[in-house]
C-alpha positions in Angstrom: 0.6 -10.1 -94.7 -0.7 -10.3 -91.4 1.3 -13.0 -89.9 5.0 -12.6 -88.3 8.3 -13.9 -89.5 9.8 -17.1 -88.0 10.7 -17.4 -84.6 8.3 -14.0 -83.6 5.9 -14.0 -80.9 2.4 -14.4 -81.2 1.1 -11.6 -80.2 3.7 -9.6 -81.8 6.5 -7.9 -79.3 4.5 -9.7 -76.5 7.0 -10.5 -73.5 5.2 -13.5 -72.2 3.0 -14.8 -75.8 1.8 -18.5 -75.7 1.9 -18.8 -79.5 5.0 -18.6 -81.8 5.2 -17.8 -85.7 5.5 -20.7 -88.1 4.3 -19.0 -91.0 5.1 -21.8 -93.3 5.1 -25.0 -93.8 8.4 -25.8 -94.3 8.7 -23.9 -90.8 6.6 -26.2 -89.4 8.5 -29.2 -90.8 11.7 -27.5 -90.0 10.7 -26.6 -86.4 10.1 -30.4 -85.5 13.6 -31.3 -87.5 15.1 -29.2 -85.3 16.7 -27.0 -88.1 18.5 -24.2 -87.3 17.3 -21.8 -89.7 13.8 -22.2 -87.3 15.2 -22.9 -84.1 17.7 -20.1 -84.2 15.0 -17.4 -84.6 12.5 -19.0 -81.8 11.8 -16.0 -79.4 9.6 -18.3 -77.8 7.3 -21.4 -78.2 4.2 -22.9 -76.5 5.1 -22.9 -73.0 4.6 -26.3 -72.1 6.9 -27.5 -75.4 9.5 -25.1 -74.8 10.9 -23.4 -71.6 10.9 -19.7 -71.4 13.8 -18.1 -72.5 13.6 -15.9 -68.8 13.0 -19.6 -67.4 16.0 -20.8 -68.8 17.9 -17.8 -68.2 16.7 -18.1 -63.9 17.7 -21.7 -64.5 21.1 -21.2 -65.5 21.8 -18.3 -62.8 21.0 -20.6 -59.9 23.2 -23.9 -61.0 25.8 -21.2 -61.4 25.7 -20.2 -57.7 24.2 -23.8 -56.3 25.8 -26.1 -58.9 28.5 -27.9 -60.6 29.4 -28.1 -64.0 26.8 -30.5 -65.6 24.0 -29.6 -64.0 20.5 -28.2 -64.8 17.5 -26.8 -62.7 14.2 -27.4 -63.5 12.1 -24.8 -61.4 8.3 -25.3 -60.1 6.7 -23.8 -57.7 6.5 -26.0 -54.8 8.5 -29.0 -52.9 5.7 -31.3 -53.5 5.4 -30.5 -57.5 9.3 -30.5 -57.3 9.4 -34.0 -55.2 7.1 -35.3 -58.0 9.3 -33.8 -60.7 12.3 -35.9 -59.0 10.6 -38.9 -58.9 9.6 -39.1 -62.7 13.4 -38.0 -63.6 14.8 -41.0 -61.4 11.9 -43.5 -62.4 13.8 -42.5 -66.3 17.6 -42.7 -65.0 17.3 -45.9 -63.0 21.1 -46.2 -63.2 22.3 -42.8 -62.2 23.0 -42.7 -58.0 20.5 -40.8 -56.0 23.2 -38.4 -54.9 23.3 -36.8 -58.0 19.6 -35.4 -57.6 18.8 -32.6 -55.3 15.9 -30.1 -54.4 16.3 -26.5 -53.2 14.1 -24.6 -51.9 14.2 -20.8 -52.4 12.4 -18.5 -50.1 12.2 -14.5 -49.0 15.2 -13.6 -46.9 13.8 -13.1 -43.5 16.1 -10.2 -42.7 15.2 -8.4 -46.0 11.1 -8.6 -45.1 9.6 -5.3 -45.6 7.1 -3.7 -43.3 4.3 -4.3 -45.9 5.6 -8.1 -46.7 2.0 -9.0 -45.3 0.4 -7.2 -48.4 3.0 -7.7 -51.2 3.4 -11.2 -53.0 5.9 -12.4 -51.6 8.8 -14.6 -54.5 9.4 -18.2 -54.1 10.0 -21.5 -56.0 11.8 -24.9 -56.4 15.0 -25.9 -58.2 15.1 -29.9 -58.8 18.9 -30.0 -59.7 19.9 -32.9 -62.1 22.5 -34.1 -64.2 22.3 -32.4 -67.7 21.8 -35.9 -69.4 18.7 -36.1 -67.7 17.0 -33.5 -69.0 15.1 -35.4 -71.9 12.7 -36.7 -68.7 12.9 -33.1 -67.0 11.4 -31.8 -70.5 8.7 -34.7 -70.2 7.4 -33.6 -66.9 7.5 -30.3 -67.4 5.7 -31.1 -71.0 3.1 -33.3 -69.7 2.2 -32.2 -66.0 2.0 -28.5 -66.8 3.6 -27.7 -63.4 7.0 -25.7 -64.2 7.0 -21.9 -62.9 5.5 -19.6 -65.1 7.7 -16.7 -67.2 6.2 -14.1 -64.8 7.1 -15.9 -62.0 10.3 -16.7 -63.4 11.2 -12.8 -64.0 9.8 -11.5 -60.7 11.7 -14.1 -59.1 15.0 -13.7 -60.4 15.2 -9.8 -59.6 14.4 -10.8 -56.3 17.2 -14.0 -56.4 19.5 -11.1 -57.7 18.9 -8.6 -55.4 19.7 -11.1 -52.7 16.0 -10.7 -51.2 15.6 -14.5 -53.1 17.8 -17.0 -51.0 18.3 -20.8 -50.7 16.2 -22.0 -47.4 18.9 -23.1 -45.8 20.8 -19.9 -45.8 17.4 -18.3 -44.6 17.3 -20.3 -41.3 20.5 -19.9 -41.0 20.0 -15.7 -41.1 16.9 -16.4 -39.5 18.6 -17.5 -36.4 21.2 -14.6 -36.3 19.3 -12.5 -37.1 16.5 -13.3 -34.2 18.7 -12.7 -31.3 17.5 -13.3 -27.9 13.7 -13.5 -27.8 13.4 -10.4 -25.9 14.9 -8.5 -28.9 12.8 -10.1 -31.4 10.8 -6.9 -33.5 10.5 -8.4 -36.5 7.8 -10.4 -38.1 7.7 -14.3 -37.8 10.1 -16.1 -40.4 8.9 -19.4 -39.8 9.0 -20.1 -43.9 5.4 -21.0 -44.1 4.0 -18.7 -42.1 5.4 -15.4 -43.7 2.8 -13.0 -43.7 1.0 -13.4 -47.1 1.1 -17.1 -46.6 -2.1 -18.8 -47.3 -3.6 -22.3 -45.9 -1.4 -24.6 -48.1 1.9 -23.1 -46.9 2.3 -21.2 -50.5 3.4 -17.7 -50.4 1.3 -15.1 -51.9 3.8 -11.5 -50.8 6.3 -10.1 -52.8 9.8 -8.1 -52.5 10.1 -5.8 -54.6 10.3 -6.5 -58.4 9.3 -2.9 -59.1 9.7 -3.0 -62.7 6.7 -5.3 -62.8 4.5 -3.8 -60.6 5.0 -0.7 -62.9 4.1 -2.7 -65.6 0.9 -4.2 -64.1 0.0 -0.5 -63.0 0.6 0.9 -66.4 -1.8 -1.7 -68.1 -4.3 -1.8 -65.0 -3.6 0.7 -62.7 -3.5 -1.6 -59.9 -0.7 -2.8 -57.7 1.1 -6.7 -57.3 -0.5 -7.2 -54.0 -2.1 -10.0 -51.9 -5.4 -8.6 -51.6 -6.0 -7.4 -55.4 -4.6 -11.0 -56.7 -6.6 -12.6 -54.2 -9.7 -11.2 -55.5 -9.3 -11.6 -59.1 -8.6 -15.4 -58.3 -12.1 -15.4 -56.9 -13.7 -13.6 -59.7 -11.9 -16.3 -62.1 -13.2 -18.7 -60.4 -16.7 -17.2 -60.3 -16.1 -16.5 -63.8 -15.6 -20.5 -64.3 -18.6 -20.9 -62.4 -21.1 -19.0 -64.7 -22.0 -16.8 -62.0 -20.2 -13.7 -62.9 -20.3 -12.5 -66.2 -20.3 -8.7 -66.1 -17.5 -6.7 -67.9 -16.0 -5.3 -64.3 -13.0 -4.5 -61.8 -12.7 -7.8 -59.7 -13.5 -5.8 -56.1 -16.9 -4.4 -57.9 -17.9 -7.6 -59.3 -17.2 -9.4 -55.9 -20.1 -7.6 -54.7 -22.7 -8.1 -57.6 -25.4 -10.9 -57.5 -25.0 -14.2 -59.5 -25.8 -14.2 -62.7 -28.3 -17.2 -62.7 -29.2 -17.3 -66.2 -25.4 -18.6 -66.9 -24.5 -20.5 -63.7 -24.0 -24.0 -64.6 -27.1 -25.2 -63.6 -26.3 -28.1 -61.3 -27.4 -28.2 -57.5 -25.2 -27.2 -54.9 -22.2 -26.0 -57.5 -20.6 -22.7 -56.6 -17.0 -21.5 -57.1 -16.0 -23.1 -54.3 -15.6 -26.1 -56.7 -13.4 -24.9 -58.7 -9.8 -24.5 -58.5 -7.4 -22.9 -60.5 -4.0 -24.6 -61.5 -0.9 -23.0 -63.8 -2.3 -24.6 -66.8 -4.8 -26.6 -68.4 -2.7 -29.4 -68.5 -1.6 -29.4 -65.0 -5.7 -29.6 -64.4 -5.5 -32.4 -66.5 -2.2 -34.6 -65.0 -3.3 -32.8 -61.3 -6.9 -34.4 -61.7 -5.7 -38.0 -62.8 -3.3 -37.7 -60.0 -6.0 -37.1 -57.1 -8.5 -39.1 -59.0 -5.5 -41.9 -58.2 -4.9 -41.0 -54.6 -9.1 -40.6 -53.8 -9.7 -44.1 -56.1 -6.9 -45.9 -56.2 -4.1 -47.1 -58.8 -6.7 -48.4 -61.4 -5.7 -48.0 -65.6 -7.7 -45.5 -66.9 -9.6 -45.1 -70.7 -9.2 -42.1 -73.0 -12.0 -41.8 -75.4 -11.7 -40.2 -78.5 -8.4 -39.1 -80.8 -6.8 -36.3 -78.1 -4.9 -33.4 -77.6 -1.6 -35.6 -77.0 -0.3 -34.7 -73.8 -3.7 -36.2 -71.9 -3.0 -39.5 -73.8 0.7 -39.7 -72.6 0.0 -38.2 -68.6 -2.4 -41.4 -68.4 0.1 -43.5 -70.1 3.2 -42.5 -68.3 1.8 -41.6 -64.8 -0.6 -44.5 -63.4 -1.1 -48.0 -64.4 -1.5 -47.1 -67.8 -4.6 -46.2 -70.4 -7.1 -48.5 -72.7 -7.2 -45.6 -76.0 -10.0 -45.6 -77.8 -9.0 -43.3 -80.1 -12.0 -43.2 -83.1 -14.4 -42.3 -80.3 -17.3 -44.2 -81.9 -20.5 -46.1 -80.2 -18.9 -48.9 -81.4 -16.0 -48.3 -79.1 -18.6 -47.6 -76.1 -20.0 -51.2 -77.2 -16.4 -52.6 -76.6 -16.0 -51.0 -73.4 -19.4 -51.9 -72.6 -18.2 -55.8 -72.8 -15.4 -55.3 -71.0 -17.4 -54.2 -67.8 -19.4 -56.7 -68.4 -16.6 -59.2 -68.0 -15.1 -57.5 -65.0 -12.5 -55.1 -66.4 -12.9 -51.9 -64.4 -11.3 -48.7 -64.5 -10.0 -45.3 -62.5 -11.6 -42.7 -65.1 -12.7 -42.3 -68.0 -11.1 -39.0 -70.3 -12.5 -37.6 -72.9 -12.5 -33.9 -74.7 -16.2 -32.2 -75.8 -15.6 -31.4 -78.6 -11.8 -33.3 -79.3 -8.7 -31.1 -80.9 -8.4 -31.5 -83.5 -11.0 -33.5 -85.3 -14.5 -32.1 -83.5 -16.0 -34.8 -82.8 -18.0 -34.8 -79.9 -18.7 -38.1 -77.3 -22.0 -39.7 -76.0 -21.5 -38.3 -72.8 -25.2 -39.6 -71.5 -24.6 -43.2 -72.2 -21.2 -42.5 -70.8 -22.5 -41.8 -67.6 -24.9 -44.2 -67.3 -22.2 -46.8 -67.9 -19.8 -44.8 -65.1 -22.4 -45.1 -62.7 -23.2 -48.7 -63.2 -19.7 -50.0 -63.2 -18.2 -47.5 -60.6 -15.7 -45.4 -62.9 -15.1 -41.6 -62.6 -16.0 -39.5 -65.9 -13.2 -36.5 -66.8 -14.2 -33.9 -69.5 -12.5 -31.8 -71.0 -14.9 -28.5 -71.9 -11.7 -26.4 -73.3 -13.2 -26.8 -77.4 -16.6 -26.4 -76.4 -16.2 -23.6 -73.5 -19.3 -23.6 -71.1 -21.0 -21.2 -72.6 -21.6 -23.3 -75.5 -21.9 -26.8 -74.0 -23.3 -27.6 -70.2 -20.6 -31.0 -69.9 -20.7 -30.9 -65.8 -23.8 -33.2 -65.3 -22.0 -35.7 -67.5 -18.8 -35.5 -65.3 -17.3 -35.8 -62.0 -14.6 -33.8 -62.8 -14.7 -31.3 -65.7 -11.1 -30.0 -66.6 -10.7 -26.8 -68.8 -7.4 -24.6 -70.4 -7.7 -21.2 -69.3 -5.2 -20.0 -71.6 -7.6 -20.2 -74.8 -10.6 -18.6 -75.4 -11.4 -17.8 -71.7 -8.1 -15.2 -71.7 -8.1 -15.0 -75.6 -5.1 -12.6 -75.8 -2.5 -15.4 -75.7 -0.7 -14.0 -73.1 -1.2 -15.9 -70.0 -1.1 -19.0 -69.2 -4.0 -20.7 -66.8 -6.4 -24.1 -65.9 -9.3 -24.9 -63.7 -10.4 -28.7 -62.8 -14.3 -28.2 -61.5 -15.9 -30.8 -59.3 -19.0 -31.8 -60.0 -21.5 -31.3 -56.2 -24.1 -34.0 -57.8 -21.3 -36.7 -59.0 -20.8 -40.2 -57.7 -17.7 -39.4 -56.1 -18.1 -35.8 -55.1 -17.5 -36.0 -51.1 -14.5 -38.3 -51.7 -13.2 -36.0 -54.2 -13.9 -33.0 -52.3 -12.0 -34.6 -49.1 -8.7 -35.1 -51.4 -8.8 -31.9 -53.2 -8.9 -30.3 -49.4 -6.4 -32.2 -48.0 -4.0 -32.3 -51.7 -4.6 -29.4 -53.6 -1.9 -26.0 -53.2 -2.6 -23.2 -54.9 0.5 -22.6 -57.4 -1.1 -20.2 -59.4 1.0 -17.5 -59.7 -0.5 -13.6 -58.6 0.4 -11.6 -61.4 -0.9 -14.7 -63.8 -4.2 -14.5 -62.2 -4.7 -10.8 -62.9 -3.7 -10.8 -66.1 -6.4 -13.5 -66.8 -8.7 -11.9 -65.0 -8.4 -8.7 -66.6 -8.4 -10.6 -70.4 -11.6 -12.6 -69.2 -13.9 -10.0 -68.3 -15.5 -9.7 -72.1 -15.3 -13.6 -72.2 -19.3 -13.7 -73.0 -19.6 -10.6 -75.8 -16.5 -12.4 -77.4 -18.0 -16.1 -77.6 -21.4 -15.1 -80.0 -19.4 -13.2 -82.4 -16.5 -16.0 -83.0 -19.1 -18.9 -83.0 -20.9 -16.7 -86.0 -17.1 -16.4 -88.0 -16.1 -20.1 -87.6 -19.5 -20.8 -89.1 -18.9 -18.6 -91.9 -15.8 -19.7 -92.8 -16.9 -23.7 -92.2 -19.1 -22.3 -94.5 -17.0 -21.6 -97.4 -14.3 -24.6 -96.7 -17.3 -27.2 -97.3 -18.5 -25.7 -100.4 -15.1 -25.9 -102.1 -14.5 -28.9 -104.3 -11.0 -29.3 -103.3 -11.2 -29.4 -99.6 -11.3 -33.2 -99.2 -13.1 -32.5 -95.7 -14.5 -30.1 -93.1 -14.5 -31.0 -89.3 -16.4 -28.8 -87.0 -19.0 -30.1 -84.6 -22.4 -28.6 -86.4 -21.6 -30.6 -89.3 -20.1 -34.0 -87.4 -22.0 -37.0 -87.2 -21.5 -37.2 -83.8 -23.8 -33.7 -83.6 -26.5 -35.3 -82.0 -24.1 -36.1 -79.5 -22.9 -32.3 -79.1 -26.4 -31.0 -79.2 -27.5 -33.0 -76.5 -25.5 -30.8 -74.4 -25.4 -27.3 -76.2 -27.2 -24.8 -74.1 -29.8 -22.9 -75.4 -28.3 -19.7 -76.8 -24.6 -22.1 -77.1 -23.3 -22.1 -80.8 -20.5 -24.7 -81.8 -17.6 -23.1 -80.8 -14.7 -21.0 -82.9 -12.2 -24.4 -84.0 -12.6 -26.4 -86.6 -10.1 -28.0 -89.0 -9.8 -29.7 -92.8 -8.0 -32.3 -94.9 -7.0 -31.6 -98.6 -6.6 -34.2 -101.6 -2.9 -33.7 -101.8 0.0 -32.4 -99.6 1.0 -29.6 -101.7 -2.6 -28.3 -101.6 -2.4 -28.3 -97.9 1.1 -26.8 -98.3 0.0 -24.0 -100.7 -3.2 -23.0 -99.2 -1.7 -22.7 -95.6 1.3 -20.6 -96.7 -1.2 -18.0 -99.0 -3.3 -17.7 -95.4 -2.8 -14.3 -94.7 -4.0 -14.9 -90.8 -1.3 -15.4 -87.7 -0.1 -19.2 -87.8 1.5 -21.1 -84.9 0.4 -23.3 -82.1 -2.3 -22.4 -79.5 -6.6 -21.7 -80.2 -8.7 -19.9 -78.8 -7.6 -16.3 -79.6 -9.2 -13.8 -80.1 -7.6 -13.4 -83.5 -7.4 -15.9 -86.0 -4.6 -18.4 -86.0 -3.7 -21.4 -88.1 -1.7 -24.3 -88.0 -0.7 -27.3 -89.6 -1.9 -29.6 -86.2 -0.9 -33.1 -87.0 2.5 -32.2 -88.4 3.4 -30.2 -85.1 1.4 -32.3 -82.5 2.2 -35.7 -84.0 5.4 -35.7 -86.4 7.2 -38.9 -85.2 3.9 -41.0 -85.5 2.4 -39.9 -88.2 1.0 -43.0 -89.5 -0.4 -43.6 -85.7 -2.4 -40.7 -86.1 -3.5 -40.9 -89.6 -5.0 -44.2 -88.4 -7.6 -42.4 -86.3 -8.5 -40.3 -88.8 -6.0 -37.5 -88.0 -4.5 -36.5 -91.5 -1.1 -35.3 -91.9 -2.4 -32.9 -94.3 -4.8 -31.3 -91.5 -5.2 -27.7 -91.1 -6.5 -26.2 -87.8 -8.3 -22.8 -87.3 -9.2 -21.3 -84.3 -11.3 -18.3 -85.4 -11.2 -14.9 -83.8 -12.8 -11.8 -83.8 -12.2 -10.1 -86.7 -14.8 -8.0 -89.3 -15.9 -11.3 -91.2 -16.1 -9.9 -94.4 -12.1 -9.4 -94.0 -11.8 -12.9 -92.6 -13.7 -14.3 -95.8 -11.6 -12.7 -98.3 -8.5 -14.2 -96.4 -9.2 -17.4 -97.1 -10.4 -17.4 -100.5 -7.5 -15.4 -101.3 -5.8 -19.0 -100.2 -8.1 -21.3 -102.0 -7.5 -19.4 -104.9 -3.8 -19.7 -104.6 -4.6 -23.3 -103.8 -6.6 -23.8 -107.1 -3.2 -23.3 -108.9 -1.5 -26.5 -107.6 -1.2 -28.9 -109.7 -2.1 -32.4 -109.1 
């Protein structure tokens, strides 16, 4: 079997994987129970749902030194994600004083600086210290804003909070000024703590100490070093990446210097990379975007259109004035909304996904935007599903928000988002203003080149895994016992998806189907012989039983959109399709046993 035991990572042996194996079912099932015989073997999880075990570990060591007994940390990168993090855990805990919340901040020791602190990536980071009973709405920010510290960041961090080079910012001044002397004796760099060499405009530090053991590793897989320059420039040819204007297979300082490509740029006047910034996730592109779309427009209720990937739903919900849901995603839900303008309703933004996760189907992003523009509403889409080389989404939007942990990366081991602005929207300059005056980089270094080094063959990989999810939609809709298919070529919202496919764009590598029977469903995911746990967008293929692990305690909400509990999710990969083929009618086969 290809697949890992319970609790493995995804990749296998895979220090900082974004997928876990649930190779069952039952381990499904038992994972969202919270049964031991699952939870006990977790090496790790989807980031966002649960917190690194070197997270956790960093966690623990600094409530031990700067905490009480019945504390926790939760650690982010910066005092403003950190003073948003507090916020949300005391809008929960109305009833607990104020005094038993505090926020460290942890910075480089100013008398440990090294002569090259100006080119290394400097560590640093927030702790929001809370009572342990609290952490239920810690979990919920870190879930659904996307903002907690990544596992890299987490490790290089706590060698450096170890070897004492890491310190609390009040000890730091207080060294600072020993250690300063009389002015005339002053040798040493500035230690003003945001202007450490390797600062950059937002106050973020982008140096390190020395977390050797990580640089070796980033040498050993791409013989480069942890430094300011080299992360700075794979940021940039991410971001050109995301742009569509660099698409060669490179090194980051060759590809700096090459022309655009303009047969892939998104074709929309005036764009360039310098509209698109890069956050820690996609879903802190997501709540980060709905949170400066607030401070640019103003606290207005926003609408979610179409049945989505769950966390967007609940950041509109819990974070603003609230959300109207329209959650089939129809025209006859555009005719609803259409009223309500009509009648004076308005509204901050409108969310959708192009395709949506997990049932494909695919808005009328035209009408959408002629009704934005007429009744003064921003337009947010998604592009993860469809990925830009497949769908052209940003003339439809003002903001377009994408997941740069799926197919972009494709080897599951980094985490990464982008929000774009759009140059032609409605709201561009006012937009533009707050992202200048808001946004901080908090994308960590050794993320971004990682990611840039995963995305380089981001265009050969697209052709070949639209041409296997095809094939295996394929062979799903012409069994008799798959009840149904979902993948955008065959929805009847296609039109709508064609409308914006570009020309050489397939339909994309996810696509999902219902059964007749739970025990089908059961029998048919467990005989898959692929990798199965949460995530898409790899570059091999992985599995997963989506509604019971994205929507377990509402079950019945989601099967009234059309989300069945019996759903299976594929996000297709790479492999030799023949082998892919007999992989899943090996498991129809098996499935053709049941029965019912």
């Amino acid at each position: 079997m290809t697949g890992q035991a319970v609790g493995e990572t995804i990749p296998a042996l895979t220090a900082h994987a974004v997928s876990v194996s649930l190779p069952t079912w039952s381990a499904n099932v038992g994972y969202e129970e919270g049964e031991e015989w699952v939870i006990s073997k977790m090496k790790t999880g989807y980031p966002r749902f649960f917190i690194n075990k070197s997270i956790q570990r960093f966690a623990e060591a600094i409530v031990k030194r700067h905490g009480i007994p019945g504390e926790k940390a939760m650690l982010v990168p910066s005092r403003p994600v950190a003073n948003r993090c507090l916020d949300f855990i005391q809008s929960q805990n109305t009833l607990l004083d104020s005094s038993k919340f505090r926020i460290l901040e942890f910075v480089p020791d100013p008398t440990k600086l090294r002569t090259d602190s100006s080119t290394k990536v400097l560590p640093r980071l927030t702790a929001v210290i809370y009572p342990e009973q609290c952490f239920p709405a810690a979990k919920t920010f870190w879930q659904h804003s996307g903002d907690g510290i990544s596992s890299r960041r987490a490790e290089y961090c706590h060698k450096a909070f170890l070897e004492g080079a890491l310190v609390e910012k009040g000890y730091a001044e207080d060294s600072l000024r020993m250690y300063k002397g009389p002015k005339r004796y002053q040798k040493h760099p500035s230690a003003d703590l945001k202007d450490v060499p390797g600062s950059n405009s937002n106050g973020d530090l982008n140096g390190t100490g020395d977390g050797q053991e990580h640089i070796q590793f980033v040498e050993e897989r791409f013989g480069r070093n942890l430094d300011v320059a080299r992360s700075n420039n794979a940021k940039t040819a991410v971001r050109r990446r995301i742009a569509g204007s660099l698409t060669a297979n490179v090194e980051p300082e060759a590809a700096l210097d090459l022309p655009p490509d303009e047969g892939r740029k998104r074709n929309v006047e005036g764009f360039s990379e310098d509209d698109v910034y890069l956050y820690p996730c996609g879903m802190s592109a997501i709540y980060n975007s709905h949170r400066l779309m607030m401070k640019a427009k103003g606290q207005m209720k926003s609408i979610e259109f179409g049945f989505p990937y769950i966390d967007t739903l609940k950041v509109l919900e819990k974070f603003g004035p609230g959300c109207l849901f329209y959650g089939h995603g129809e025209s006859s839900d555009l005719d609803d909304l259409e009223k309500r303008l009509e009648n004076g309703e308005r509204f901050l933004a409108l969310f959708c996904e192009f395709p949506g996760n997990p049932l494909l189907k695919s808005p009328d992003l035209q009408r959408i935007r002629r009704l934005a523009d007429r009744y003064d509403f921003g337009v947010v889409v998604d592009e993860t599903i469809g990925n830009f080389l497949n769908v052209h989404v940003l003339p439809y939007a003002d903001i377009v928000v994408t997941s740069l942990t799926k197919i972009f990366s494709g080897d599951s081991n980094v985490m990464g988002g982008a929000s774009i602005l759009n140059p032609r929207g409605k709201f561009y300059h006012l937009l533009k203003q707050t992202w200048q005056h808001e946004y901080e980089d908090d994308y960590w270094p050794e993320d971004a080149i990682f990611l840039e080094r995963n995305s380089r063959d981001f265009v050969s990989r697209i052709d070949r895994i639209n041409d296997n999810a095809e094939v295996i939609c394929d062979i799903l809709r012409q069994h008799p016992r798959i009840k149904q298919v979902n993948y955008p070529k065959y929805s009847h919202t296609r039109p709508f998806y064609d409308a914006c496919r570009t020309p050489a764009g397939g339909y994309g590598g996810l696509l999902s189907c219902t059964f007749y029977s739970l025990p089908e469903a059961m029998t048919f995911y467990d005989n898959l012989d692929t990798e199965k746990g949460p995530s898409l967008g790899t570059n091999f293929t992985l599995a997963s039983p989506f509604v019971i692990l994205a929507h377990y305690n509402e079950l019945d909400w989601a099967e009234s959109f059309g989300a069945e509990r019996n759903l299976v999710r594929f996000s297709v990969g790479l492999e030799e399709g023949g082998d892919l083929v007999g992989k899943f009618r090996k498991a129809l086969a098996a499935m053709e046993q049941v029965k019912v």
